[in-house]
mmCIF file of the C-alpha atoms, coordinates in Angstrom:
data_MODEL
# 
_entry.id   MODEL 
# 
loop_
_atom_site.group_PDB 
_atom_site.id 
_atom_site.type_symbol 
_atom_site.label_atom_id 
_atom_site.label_alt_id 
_atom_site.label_comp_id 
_atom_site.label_asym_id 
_atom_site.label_entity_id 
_atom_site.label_seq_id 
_atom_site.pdbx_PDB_ins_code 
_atom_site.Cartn_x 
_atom_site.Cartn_y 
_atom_site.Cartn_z 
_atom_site.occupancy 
_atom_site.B_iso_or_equiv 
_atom_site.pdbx_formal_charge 
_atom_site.auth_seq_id 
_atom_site.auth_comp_id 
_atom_site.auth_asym_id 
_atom_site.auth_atom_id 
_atom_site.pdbx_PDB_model_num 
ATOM 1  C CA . UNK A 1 1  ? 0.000   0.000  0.000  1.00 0.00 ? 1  UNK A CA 1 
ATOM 2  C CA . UNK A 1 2  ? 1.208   3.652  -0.882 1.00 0.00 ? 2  UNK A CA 1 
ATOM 3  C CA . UNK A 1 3  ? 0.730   6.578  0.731  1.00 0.00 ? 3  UNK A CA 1 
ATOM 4  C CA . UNK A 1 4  ? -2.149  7.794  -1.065 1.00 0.00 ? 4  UNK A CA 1 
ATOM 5  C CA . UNK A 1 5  ? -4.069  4.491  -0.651 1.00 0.00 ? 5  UNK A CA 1 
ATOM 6  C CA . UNK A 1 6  ? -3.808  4.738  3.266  1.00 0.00 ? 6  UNK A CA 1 
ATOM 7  C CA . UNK A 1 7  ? -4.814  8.437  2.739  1.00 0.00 ? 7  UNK A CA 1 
ATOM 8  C CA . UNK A 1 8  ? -7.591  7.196  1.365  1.00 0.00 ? 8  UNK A CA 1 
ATOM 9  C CA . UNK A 1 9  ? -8.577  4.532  3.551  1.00 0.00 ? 9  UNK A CA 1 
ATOM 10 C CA . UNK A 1 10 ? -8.126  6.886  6.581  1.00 0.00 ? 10 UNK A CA 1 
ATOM 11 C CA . UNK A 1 11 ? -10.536 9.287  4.930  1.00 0.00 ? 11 UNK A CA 1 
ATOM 12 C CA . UNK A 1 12 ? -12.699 6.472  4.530  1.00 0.00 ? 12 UNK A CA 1 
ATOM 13 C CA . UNK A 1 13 ? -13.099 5.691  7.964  1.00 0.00 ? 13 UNK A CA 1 
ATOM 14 C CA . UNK A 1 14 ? -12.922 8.813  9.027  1.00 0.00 ? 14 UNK A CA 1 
ATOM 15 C CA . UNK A 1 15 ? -15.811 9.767  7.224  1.00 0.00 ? 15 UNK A CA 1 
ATOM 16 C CA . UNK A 1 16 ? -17.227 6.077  8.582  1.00 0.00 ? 16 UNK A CA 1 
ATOM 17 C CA . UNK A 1 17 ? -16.710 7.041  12.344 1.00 0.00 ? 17 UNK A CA 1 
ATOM 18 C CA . UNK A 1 18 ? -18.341 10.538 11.638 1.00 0.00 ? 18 UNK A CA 1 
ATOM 19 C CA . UNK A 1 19 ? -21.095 9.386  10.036 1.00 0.00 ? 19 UNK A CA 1 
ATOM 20 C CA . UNK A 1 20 ? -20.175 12.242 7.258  1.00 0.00 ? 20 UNK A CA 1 
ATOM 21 C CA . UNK A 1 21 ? -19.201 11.201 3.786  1.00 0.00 ? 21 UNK A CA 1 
ATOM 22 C CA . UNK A 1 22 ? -18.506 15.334 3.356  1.00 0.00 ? 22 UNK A CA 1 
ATOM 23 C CA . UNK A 1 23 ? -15.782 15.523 5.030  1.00 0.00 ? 23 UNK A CA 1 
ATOM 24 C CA . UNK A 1 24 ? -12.729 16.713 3.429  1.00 0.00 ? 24 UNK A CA 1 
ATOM 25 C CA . UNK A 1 25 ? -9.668  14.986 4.957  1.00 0.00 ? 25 UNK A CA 1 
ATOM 26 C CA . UNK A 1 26 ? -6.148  16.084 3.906  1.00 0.00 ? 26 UNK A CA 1 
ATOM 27 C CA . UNK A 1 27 ? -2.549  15.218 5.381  1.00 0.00 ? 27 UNK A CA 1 
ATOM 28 C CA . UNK A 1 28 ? -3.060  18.386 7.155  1.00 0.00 ? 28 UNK A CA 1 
ATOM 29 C CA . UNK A 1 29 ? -6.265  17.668 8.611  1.00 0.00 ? 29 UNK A CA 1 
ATOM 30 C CA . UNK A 1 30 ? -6.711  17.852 12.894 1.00 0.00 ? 30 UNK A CA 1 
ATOM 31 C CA . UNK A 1 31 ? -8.938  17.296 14.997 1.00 0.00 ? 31 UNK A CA 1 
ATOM 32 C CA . UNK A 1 32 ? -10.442 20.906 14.707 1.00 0.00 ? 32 UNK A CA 1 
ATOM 33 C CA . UNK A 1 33 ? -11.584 20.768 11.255 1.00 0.00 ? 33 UNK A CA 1 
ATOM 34 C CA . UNK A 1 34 ? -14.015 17.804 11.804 1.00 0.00 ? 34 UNK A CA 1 
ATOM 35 C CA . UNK A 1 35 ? -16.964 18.169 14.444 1.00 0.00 ? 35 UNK A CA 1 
ATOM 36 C CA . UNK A 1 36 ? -17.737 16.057 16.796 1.00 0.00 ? 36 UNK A CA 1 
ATOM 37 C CA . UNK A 1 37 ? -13.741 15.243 16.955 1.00 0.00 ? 37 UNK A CA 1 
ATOM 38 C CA . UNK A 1 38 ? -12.950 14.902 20.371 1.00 0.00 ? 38 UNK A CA 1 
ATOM 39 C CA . UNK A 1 39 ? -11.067 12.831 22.547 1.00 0.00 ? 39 UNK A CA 1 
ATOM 40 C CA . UNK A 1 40 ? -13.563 10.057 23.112 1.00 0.00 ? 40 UNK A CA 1 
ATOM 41 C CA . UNK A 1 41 ? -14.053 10.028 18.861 1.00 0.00 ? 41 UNK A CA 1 
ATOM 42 C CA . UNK A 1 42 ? -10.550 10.100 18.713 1.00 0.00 ? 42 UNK A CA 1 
ATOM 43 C CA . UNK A 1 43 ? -9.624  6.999  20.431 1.00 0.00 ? 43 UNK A CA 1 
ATOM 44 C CA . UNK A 1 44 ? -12.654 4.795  18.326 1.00 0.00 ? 44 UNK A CA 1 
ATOM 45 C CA . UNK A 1 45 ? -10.907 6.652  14.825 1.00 0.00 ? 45 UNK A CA 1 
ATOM 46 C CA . UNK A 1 46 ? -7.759  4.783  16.080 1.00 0.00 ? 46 UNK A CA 1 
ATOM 47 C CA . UNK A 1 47 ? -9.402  2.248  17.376 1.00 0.00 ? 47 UNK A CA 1 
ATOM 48 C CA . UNK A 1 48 ? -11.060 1.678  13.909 1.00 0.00 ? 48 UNK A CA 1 
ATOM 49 C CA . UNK A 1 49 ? -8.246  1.997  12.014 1.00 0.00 ? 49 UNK A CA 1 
ATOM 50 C CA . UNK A 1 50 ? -5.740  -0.116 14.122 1.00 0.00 ? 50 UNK A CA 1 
ATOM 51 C CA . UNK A 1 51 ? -8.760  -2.766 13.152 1.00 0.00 ? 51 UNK A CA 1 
ATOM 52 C CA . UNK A 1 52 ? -8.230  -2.009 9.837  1.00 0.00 ? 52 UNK A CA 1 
ATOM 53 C CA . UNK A 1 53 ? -4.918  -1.861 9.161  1.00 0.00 ? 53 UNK A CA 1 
ATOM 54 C CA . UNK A 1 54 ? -4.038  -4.613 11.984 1.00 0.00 ? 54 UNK A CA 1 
ATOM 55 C CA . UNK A 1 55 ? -1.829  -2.546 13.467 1.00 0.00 ? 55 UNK A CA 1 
ATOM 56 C CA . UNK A 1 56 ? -1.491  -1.224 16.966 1.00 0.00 ? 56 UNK A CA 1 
ATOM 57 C CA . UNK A 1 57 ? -0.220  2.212  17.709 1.00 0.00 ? 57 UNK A CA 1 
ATOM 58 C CA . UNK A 1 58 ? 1.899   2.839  20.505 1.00 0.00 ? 58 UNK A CA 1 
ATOM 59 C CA . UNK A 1 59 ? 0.810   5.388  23.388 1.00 0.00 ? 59 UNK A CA 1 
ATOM 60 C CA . UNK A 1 60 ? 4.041   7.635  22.838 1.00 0.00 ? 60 UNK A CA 1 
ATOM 61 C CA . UNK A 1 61 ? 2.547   7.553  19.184 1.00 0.00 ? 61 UNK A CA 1 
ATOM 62 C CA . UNK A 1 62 ? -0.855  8.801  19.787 1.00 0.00 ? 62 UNK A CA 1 
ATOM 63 C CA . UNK A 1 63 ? 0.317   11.694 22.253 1.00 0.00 ? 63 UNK A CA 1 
ATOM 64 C CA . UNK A 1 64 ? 2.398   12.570 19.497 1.00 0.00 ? 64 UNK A CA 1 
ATOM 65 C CA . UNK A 1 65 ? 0.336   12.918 16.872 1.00 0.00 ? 65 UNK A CA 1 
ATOM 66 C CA . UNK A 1 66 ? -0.665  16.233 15.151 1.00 0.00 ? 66 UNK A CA 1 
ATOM 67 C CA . UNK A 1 67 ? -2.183  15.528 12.201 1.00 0.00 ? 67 UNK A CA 1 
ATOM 68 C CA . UNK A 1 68 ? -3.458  12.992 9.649  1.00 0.00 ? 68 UNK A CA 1 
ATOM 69 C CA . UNK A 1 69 ? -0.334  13.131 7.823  1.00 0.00 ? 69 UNK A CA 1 
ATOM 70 C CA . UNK A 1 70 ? 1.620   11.997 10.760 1.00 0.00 ? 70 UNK A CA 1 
ATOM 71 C CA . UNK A 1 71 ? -1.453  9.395  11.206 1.00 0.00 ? 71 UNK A CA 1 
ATOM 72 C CA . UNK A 1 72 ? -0.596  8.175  7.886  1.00 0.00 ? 72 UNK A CA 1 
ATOM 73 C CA . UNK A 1 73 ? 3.140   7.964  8.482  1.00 0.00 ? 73 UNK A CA 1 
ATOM 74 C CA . UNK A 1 74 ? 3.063   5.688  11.481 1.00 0.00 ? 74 UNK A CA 1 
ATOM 75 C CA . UNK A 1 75 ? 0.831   3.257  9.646  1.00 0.00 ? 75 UNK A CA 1 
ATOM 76 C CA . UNK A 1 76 ? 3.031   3.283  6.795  1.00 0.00 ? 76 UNK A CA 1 
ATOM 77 C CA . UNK A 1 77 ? 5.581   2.271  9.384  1.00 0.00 ? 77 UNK A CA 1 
ATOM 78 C CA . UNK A 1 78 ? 3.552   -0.698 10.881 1.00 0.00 ? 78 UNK A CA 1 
ATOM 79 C CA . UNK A 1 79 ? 2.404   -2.090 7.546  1.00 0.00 ? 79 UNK A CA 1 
ATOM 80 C CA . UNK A 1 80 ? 5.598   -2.116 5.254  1.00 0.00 ? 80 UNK A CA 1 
# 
């Protein structure tokens, strides 16, 4: 999988988990462009994806993360 096929997956279930198939998701994309994006929709998006992708992300990860770019990184990590 390339980059731009996880991009799109993670849009995918982004939109899934927001029950919005609007939303615009870039690599840029945080938490504050999407509503209803808060911490407890945050951990079933990763969550769902981890399920996904069967991958796991590690804690140090997650606190880490600023954006779905860096989202897509660390899965491209896990799955290559």
């Amino acid at each position: 999988m390339n980059r731009e096929e996880v991009l799109t997956k993670v849009t995918e279930i982004i939109r899934d988990v927001f029950d919005d198939e609007n939303i615009v998701v870039t690599e840029a994309t945080v938490a504050d462009d999407v509503d209803g994006w808060d911490s407890l929709m945050h951990i079933t998006l990763l969550g769902t994806i981890e399920d996904e992708f069967e991958i796991k992300f590690a804690m140090k990860d997650v606190v880490g993360m600023k954006n779905v770019g860096e989202m897509v990184d660390l899965i491209l990590e896990q799955i290559r």
